[in-house]
SEVEXFI-577407 format. One record per residue (C-alpha): x, y, z; residue number from 0. Coordinates in Angstrom, 2 decimals, m for minus. Layout:
BEGIN
c1: X	c2: Y	c3: Z	k: NUM
...
END
This chain:
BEGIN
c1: 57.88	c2: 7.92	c3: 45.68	k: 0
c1: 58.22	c2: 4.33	c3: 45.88	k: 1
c1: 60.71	c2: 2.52	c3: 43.75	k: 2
c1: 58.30	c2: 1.63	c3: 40.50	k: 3
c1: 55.85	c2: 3.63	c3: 41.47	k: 4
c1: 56.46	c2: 6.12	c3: 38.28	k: 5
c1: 56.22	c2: 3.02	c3: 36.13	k: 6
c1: 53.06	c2: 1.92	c3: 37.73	k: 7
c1: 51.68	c2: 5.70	c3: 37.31	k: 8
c1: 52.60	c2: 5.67	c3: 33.81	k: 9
c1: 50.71	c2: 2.84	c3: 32.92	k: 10
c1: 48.21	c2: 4.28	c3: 34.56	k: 11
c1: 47.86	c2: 7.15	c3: 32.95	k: 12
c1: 48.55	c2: 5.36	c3: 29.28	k: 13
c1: 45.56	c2: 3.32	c3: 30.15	k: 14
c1: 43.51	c2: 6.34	c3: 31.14	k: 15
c1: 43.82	c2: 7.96	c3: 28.00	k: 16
c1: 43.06	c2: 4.47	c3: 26.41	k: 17
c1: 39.22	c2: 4.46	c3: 27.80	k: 18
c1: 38.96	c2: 8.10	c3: 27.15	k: 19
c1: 39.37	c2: 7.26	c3: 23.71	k: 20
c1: 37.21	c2: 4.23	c3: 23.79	k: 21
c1: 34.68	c2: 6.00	c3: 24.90	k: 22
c1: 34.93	c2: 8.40	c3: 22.25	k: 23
c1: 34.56	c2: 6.03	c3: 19.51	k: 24
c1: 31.79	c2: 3.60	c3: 21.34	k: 25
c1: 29.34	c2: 6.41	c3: 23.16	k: 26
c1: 28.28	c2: 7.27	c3: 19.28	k: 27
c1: 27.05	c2: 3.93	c3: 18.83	k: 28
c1: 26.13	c2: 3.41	c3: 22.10	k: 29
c1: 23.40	c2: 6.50	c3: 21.73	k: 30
c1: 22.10	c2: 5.44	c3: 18.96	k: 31
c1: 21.09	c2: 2.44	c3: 19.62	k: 32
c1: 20.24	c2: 3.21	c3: 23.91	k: 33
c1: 19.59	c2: 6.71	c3: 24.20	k: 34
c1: 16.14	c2: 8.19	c3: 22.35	k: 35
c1: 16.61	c2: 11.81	c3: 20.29	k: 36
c1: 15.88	c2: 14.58	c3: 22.37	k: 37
c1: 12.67	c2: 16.55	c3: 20.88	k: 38
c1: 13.60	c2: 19.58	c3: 18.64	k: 39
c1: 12.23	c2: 22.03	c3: 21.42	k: 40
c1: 14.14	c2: 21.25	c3: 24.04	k: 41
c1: 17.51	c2: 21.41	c3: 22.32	k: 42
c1: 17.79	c2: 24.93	c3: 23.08	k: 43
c1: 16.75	c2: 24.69	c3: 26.89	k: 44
c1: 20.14	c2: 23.97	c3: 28.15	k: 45
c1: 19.49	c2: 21.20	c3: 30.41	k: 46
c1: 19.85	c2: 18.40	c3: 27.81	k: 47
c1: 22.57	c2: 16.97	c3: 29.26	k: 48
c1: 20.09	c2: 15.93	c3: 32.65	k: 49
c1: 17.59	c2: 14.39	c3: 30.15	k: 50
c1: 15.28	c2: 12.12	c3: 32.17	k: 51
c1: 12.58	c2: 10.44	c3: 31.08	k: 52
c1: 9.09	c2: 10.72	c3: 32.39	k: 53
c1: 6.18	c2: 7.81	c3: 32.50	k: 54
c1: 4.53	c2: 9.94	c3: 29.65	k: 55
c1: 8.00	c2: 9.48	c3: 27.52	k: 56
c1: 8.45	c2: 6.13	c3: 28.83	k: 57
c1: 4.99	c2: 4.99	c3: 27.14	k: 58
c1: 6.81	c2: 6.13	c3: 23.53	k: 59
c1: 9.48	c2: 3.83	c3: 23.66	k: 60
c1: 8.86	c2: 0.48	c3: 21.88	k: 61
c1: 9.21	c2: m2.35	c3: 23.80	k: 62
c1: 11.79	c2: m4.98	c3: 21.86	k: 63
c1: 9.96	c2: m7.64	c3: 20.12	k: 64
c1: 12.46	c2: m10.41	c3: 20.36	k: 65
c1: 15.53	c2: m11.54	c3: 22.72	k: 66
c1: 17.92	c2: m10.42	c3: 20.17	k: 67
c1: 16.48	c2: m6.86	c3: 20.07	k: 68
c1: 17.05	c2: m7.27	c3: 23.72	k: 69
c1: 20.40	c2: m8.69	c3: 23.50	k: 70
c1: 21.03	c2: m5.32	c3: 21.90	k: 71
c1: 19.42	c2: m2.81	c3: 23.82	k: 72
c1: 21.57	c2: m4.19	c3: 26.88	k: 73
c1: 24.92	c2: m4.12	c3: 24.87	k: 74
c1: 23.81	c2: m0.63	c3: 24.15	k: 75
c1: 23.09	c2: 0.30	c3: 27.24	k: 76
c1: 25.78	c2: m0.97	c3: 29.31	k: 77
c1: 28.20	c2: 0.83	c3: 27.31	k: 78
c1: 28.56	c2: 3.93	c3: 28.71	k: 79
c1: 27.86	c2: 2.85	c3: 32.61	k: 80
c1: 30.57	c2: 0.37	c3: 32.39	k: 81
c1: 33.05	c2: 2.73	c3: 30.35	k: 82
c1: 32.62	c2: 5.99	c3: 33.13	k: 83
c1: 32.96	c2: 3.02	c3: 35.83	k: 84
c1: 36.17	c2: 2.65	c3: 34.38	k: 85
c1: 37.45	c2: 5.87	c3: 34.15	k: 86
c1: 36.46	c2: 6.30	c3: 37.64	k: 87
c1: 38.62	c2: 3.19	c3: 38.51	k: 88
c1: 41.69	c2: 4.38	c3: 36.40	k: 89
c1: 41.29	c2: 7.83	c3: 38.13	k: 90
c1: 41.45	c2: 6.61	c3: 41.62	k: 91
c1: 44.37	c2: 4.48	c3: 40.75	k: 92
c1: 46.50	c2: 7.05	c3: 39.48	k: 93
c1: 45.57	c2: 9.09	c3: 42.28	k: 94
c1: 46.32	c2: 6.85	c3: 44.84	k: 95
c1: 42.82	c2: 6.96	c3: 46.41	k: 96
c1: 42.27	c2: 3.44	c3: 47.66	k: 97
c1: 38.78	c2: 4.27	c3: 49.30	k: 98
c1: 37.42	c2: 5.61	c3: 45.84	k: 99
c1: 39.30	c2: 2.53	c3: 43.71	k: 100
c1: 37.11	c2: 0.55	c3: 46.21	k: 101
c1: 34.03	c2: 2.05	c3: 45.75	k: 102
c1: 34.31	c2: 2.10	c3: 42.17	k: 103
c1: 35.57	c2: m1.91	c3: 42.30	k: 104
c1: 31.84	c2: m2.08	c3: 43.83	k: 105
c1: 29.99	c2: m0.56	c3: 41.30	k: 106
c1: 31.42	c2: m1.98	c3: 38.57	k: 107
c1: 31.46	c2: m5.61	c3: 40.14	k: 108
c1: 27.64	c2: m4.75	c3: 40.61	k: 109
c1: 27.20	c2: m3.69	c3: 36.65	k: 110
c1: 28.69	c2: m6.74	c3: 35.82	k: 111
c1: 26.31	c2: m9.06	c3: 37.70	k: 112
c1: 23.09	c2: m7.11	c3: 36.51	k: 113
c1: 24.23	c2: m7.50	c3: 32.66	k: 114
c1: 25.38	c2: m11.40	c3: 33.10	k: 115
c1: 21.96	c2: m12.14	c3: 34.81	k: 116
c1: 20.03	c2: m9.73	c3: 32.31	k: 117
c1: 22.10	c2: m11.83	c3: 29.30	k: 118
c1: 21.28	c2: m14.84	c3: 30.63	k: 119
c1: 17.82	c2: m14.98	c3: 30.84	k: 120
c1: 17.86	c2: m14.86	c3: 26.78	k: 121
c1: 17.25	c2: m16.94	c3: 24.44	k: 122
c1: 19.22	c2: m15.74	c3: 21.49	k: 123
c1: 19.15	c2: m16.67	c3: 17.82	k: 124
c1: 22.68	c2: m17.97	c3: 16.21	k: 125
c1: 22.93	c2: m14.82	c3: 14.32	k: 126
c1: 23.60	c2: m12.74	c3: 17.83	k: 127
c1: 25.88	c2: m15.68	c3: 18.94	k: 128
c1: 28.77	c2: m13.73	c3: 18.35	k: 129
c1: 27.57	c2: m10.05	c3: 20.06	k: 130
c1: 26.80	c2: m12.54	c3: 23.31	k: 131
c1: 30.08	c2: m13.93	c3: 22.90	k: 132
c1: 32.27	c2: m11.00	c3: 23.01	k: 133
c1: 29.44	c2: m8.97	c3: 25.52	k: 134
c1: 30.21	c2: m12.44	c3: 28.44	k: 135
c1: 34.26	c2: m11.94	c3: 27.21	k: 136
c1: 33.48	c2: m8.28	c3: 27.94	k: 137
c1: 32.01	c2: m8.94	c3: 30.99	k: 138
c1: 34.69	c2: m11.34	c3: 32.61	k: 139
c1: 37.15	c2: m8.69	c3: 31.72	k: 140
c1: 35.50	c2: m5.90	c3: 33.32	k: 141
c1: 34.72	c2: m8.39	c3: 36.66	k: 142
c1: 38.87	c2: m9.09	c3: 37.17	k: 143
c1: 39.41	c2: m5.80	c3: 36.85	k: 144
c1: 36.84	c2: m5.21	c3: 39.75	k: 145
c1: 38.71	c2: m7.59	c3: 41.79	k: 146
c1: 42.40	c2: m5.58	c3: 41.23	k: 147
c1: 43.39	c2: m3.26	c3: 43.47	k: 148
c1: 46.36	c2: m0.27	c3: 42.19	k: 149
c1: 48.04	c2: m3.03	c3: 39.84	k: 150
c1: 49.53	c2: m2.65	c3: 36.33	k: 151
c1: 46.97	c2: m5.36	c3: 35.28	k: 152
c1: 44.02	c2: m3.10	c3: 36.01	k: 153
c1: 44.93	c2: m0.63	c3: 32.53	k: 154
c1: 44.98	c2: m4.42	c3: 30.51	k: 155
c1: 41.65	c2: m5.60	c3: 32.04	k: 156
c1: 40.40	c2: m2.45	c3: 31.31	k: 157
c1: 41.37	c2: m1.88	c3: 27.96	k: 158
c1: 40.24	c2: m5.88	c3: 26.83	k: 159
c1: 37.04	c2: m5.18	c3: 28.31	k: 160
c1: 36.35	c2: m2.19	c3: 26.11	k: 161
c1: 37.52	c2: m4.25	c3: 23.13	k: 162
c1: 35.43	c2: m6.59	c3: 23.27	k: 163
c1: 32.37	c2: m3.99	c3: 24.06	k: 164
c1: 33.04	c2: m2.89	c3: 20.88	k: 165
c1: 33.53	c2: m6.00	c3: 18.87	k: 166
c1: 29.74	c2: m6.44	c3: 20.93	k: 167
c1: 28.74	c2: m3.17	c3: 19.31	k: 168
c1: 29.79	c2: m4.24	c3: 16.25	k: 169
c1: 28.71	c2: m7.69	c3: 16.07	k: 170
c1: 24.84	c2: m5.91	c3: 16.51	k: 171
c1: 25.02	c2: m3.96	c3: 13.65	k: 172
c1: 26.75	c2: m6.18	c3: 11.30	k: 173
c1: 25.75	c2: m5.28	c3: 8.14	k: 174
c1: 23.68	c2: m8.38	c3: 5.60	k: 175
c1: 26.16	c2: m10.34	c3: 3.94	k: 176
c1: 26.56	c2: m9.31	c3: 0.03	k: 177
c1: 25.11	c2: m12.86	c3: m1.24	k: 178
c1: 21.71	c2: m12.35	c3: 0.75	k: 179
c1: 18.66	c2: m12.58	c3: m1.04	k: 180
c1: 16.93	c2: m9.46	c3: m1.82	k: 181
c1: 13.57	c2: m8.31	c3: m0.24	k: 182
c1: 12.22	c2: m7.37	c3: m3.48	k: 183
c1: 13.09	c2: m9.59	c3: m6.59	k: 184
c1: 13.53	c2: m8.25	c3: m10.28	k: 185
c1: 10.83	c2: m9.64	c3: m12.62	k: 186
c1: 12.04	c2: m13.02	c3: m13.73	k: 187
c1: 14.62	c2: m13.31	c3: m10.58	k: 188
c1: 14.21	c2: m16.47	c3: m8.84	k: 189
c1: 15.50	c2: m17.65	c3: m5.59	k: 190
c1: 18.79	c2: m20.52	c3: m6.21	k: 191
c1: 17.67	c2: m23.50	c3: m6.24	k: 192
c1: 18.49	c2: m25.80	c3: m2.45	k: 193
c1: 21.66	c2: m27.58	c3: m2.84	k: 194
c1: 19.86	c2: m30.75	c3: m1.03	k: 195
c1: 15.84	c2: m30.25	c3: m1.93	k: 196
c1: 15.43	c2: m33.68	c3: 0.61	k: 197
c1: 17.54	c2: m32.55	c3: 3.33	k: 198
c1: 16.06	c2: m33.38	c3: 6.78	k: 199
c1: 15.10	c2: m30.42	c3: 9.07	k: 200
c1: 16.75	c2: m30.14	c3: 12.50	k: 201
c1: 15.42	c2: m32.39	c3: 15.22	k: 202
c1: 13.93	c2: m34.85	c3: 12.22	k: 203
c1: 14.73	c2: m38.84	c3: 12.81	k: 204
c1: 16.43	c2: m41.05	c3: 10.38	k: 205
c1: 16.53	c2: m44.51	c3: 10.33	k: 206
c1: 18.69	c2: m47.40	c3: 8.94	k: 207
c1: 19.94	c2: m51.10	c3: 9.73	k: 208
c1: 23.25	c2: m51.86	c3: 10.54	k: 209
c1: 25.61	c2: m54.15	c3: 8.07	k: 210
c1: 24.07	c2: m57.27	c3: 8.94	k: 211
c1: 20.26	c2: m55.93	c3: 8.87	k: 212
c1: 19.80	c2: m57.36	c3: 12.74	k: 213
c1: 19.48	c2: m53.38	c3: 14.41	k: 214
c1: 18.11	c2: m50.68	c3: 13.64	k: 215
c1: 19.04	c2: m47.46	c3: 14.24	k: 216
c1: 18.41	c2: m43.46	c3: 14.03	k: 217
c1: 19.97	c2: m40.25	c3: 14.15	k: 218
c1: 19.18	c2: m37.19	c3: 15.17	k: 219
c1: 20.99	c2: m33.76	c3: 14.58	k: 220
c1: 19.00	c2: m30.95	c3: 16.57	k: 221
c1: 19.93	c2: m28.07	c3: 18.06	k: 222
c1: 23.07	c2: m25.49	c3: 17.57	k: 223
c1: 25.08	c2: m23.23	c3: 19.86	k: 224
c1: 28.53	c2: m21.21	c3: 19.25	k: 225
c1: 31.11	c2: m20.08	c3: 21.07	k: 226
c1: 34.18	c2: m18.80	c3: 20.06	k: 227
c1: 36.27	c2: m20.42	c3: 22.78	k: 228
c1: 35.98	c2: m23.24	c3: 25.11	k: 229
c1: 37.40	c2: m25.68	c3: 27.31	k: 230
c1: 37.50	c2: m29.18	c3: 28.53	k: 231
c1: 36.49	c2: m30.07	c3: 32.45	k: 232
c1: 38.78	c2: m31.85	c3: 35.00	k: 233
c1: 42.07	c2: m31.43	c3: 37.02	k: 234
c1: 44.08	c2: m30.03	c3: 33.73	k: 235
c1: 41.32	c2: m28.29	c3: 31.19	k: 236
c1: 42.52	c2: m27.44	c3: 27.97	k: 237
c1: 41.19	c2: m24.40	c3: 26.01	k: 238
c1: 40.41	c2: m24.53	c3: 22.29	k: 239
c1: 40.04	c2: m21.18	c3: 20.64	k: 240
c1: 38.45	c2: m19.93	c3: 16.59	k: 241
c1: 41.22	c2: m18.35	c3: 14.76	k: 242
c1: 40.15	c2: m14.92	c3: 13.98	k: 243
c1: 37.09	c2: m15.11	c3: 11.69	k: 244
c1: 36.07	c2: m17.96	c3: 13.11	k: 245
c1: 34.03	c2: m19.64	c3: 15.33	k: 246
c1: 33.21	c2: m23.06	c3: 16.94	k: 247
c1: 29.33	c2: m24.63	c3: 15.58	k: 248
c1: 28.19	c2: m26.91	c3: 18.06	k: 249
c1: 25.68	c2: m29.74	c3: 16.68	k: 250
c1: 24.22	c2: m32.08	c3: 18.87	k: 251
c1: 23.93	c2: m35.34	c3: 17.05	k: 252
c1: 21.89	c2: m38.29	c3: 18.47	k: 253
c1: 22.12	c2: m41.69	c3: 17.95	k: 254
c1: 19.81	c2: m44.07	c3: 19.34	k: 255
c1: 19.43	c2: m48.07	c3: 19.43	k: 256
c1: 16.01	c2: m48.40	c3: 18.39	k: 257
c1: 15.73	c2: m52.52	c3: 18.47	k: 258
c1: 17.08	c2: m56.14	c3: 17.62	k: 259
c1: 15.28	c2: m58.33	c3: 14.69	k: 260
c1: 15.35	c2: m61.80	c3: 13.26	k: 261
c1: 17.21	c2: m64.40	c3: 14.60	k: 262
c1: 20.66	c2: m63.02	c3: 14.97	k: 263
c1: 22.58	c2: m63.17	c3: 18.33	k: 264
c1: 24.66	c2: m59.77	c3: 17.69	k: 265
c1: 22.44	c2: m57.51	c3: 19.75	k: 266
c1: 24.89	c2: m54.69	c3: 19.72	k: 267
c1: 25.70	c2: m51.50	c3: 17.10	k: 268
c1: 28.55	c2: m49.14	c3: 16.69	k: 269
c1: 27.74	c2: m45.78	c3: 16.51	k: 270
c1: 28.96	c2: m43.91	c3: 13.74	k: 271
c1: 32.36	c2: m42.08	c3: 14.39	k: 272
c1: 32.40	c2: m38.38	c3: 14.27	k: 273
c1: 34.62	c2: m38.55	c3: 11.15	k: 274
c1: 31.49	c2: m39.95	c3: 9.39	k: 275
c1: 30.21	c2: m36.12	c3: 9.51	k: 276
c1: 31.02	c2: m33.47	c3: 7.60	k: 277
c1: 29.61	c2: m29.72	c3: 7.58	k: 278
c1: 28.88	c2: m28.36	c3: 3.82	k: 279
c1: 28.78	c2: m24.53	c3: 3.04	k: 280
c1: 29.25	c2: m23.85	c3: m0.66	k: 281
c1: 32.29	c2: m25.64	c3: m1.78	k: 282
c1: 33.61	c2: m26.17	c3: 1.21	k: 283
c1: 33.75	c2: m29.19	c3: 3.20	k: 284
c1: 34.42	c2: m28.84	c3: 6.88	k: 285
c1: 34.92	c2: m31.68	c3: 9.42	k: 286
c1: 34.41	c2: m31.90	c3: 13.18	k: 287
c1: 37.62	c2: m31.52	c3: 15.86	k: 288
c1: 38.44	c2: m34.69	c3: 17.72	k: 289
c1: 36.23	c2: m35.34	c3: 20.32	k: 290
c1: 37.60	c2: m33.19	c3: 23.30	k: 291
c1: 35.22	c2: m35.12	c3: 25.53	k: 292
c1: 33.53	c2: m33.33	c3: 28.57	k: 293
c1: 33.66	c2: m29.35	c3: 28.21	k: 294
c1: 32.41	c2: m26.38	c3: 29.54	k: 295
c1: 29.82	c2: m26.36	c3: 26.95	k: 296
c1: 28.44	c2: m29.95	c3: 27.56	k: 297
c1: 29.51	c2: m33.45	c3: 26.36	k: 298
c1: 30.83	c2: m34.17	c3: 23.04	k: 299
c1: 29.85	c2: m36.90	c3: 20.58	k: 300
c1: 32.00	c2: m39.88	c3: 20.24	k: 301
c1: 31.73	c2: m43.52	c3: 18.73	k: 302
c1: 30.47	c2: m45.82	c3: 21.06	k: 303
c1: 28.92	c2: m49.19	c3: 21.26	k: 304
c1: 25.18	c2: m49.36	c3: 22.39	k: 305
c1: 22.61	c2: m51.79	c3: 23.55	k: 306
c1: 19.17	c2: m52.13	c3: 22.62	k: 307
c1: 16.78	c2: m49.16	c3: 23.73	k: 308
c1: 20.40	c2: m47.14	c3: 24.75	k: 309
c1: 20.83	c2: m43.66	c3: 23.49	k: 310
c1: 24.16	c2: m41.53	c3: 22.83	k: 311
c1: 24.10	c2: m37.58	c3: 22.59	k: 312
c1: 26.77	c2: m35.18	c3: 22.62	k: 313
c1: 28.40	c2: m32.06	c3: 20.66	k: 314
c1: 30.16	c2: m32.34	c3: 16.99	k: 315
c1: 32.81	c2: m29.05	c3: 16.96	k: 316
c1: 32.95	c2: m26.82	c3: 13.79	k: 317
c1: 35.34	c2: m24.19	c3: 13.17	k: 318
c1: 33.26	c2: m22.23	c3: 11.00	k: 319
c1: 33.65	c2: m18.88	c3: 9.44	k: 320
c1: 31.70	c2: m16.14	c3: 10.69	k: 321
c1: 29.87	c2: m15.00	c3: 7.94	k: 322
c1: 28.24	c2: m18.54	c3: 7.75	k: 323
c1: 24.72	c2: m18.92	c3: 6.45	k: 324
c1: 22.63	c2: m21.43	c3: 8.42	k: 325
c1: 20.08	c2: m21.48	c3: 5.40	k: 326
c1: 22.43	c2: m22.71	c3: 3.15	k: 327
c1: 24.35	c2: m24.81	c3: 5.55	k: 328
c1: 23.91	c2: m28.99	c3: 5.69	k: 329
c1: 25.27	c2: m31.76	c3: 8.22	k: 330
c1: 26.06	c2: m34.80	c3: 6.13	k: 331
c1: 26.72	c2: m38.34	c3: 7.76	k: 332
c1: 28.38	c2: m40.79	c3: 5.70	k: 333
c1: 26.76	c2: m44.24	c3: 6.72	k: 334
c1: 28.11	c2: m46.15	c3: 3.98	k: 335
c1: 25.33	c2: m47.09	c3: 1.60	k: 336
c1: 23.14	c2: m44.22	c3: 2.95	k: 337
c1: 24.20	c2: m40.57	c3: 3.16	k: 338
c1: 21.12	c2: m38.58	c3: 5.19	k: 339
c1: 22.20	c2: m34.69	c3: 5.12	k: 340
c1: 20.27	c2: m32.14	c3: 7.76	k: 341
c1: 19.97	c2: m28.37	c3: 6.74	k: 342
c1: 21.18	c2: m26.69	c3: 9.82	k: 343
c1: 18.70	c2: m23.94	c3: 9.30	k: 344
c1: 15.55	c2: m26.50	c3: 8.64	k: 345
END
């Protein structure tokens, strides 16, 4: 045997037993949610195992009424193809069989594009932000391991993969937070009262003059995306990631010159800085990162100087917690004599 080739096998073999289990714990979930209950009279017939389902069952199975009912069906499904591709992988490794490690590579490299393209194409509320996230994280695991050939990396890609399937799994079936509000109310219960009764709804304009009353300007906060990492574009990207718990709000804030009056010569305005926001949940007070500039996610908002009919629209950053309600979130901008606040669920 090769010198470190009993290592290598090892590792192998560790990793091996590390999917087995994974699959253990996941295919559970992953039937429950994917796979429909066999009917009561054919659990005796002892081909249950080589269920397939006719056009007659077919037309019993409800079609998902949303993209996040979607977004779970494919997490659920993809499961267990992607988990036996990888034990197929591991197996050839260990084994030595380059020709099968191949083949497998293929398959799973062919999984992987299906599921991004089938991700993709929806349009998912925040609440399944974070079962996208770690399904694409997933995904980009699974896809370098594809791309490996008999190396001690493939176990590792493997094994991250399956981690964040389940985090995926998990995300899906996260269970209501404890402070939501009941379906059915006691007599004499009543919903708490809105923190900001006047708050602006997302996408809604507000106006104001500058100091001198010569400009006028508005602001717009609209829509909302997460991530729970991302990074900057050019020749040396830096990568921001949530600290467990966590994850990064995205708010895209526009600010827009609308128009000079009177007889003033000062034709310009200053945008407000992003320290003028602030993100309120509760009693906390959260404030946006430092603009990182252009990311991977789009451009972030910064303070600049505009002229008349100019426009300015980027990203604030939140680290946010993940159990954050949208409903009783708000986006505050301090403008000095006026404070507008936006309820990021409005």
């Amino acid at each position: 045997m090769a010198p470190g080739g009993s290592h290598r096998n090892i590792l192998l073999a560790v990793g091996l037993i590390g999917v087995i289990l994974s699959i253990a714990l996941l295919v559970p979930e992953a039937c429950a949610t994917a796979i429909p209950s066999l009917p009561e009279e054919n659990a005796t017939s002892g081909n249950a195992s080589s269920f397939e389902a006719g056009p007659e069952d077919e037309t019993l199975l409800p079609e998902p009424a949303s993209d996040d009912e979607r977004l779970e069906s494919l997490i659920a499904g993809a499961g267990i193809p992607l988990l036996d591709v990888s034990v197929g992988q591991i197996c050839a490794a260990y084994a030595g069989d380059d020709v099968a490690l191949r083949s497998r590579a293929a398959d799973m490299a062919s999984l992987v594009d299906g599921y991004r393209a089938d991700a993709a194409a929806l349009d998912i509320s925040p609440d399944m932000a974070p079962a996208y996230e770690h399904f694409v994280a997933a995904l980009d695991e699974f896809a370098a391991a594809a791309a490996l050939d008999r190396s001690e990396d493939l176990p590792g890609r493997l094994a991250l993969g399956t981690e964040h399937l389940s985090s995926a799994l998990r995300a899906c079936n996260r269970p209501a937070s404890a402070d939501a509000s009941p379906l059915l109310m006691s007599a004499g219960e009543e919903e708490s009262a809105p923190r900001f009764p006047d708050a602006l709804g997302m996408g809604e304009r507000f106006c104001y003059d500058d100091s001198r009353k010569e400009n006028t300007i508005s602001l717009i906060a609209s829509s909302l995306t997460w991530s729970y990492a991302f990074q900057t574009t050019g020749t040396s990207p830096v990568r921001y990631e949530a600290a467990p718990g966590s994850y990064f709000l995205l708010v895209t804030v526009k600010a827009t010159h609308l128009g000079h009056k009177g007889e003033g010569v000062n034709t310009r305005i200053q945008t407000p800085a992003e320290s003028a926001f602030t993100l309120l949940y509760g009693d906390a007070t959260y404030r946006p990162l430092a603009p990182p500039g252009s990311t991977n996610r789009g451009g972030s908002y910064s303070r600049v100087t505009l002229g008349r009919g100019e426009s300015l629209s980027g990203y604030l950053f939140f680290e946010v917690p993940e159990e954050l309600d949208l409903s009783r979130a708000y986006l505050r901008a301090n403008l000095g004599r006026e404070s507008p606040v936006w309820l990021l669920d409005g």
